[in-house]
C-alpha atoms as one frame of an Amber mdcrd trajectory, in Angstrom:
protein
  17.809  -0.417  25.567  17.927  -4.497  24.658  14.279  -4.289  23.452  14.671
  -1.161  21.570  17.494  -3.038  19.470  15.442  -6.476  19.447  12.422  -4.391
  18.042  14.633  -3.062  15.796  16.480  -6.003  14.501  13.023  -7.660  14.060
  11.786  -4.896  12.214  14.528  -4.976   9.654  14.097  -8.640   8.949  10.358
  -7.899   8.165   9.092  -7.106   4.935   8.061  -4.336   3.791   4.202  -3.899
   3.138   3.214  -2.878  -0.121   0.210  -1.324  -1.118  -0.354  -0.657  -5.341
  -2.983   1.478  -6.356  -3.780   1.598 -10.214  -6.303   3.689 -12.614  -8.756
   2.290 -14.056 -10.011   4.174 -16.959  -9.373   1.680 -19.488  -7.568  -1.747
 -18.007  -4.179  -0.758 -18.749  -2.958   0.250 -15.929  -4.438  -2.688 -14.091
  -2.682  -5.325 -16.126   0.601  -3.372 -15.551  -0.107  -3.141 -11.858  -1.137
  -6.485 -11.282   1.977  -8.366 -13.751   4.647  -6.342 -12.060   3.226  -6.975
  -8.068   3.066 -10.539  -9.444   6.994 -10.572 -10.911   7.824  -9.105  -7.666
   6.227 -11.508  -5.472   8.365 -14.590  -7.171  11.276 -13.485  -6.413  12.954
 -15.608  -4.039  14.970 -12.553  -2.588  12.431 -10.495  -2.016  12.146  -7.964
   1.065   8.369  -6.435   0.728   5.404  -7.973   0.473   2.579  -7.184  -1.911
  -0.370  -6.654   0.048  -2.773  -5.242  -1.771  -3.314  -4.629  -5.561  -6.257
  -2.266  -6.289  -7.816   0.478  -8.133  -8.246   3.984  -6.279 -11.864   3.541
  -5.021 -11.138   0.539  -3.353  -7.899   1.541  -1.991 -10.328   4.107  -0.215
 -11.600   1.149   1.833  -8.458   1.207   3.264  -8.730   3.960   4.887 -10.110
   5.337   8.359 -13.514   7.764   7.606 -13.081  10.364  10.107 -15.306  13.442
  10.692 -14.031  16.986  11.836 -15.560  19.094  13.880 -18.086  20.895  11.427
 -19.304  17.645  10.797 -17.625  16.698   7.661 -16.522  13.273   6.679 -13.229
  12.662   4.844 -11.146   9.728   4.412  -7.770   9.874   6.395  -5.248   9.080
   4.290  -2.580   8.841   7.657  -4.239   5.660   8.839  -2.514   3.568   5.640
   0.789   3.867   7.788  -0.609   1.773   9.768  -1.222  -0.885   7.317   1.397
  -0.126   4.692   5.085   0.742   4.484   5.050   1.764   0.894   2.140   3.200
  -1.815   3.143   2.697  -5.080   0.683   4.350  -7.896   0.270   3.422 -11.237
  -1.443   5.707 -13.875  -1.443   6.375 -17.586  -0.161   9.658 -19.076  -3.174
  10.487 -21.223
């Protein structure tokens, strides 16, 4: 249909949304993280957007708390589709 291919086309011009999640045992990780997302953001040419840089507790925030039906509360991991196209992680071999 026309608006199946508009969506489409408008899609594919968007960026994609980036979400970097670093350890943070000892800071390393979080310079690395933070340098690269920044290199990546200057370029002129670039198709993604950076749009969040954090370490794994916070990325939690992100998430949707849901509770099953014995009453348990997790966080669901499926609701950062929503908000992000890609997850990268960054952690130290140790």
């Amino acid at each position: 249909s026309p608006t199946a291919t508009t969506e489409a086309r408008i899609v594919a011009l968007m960026p994609l949304r980036v979400l970097v999640i670093y350890g943070s045992e000892s800071g390393t990780c979080r310079r690395i993280a933070k340098a690269f997302a920044e290199e990546w953001s200057s370029r002129a040419d670039a198709k993604f957007d950076i749009s969040l840089v954090c370490d794994g507790e916070s990325a939690l925030k992100e998430m949707s708390i849901m509770e099953d039906d014995a009453n348990v509360i997790y966080h669901d991991f499926t609701s950062l589709k929503m908000k992000y196209d890609v997850i990268i992680i960054v952690t130290s071999m140790a």
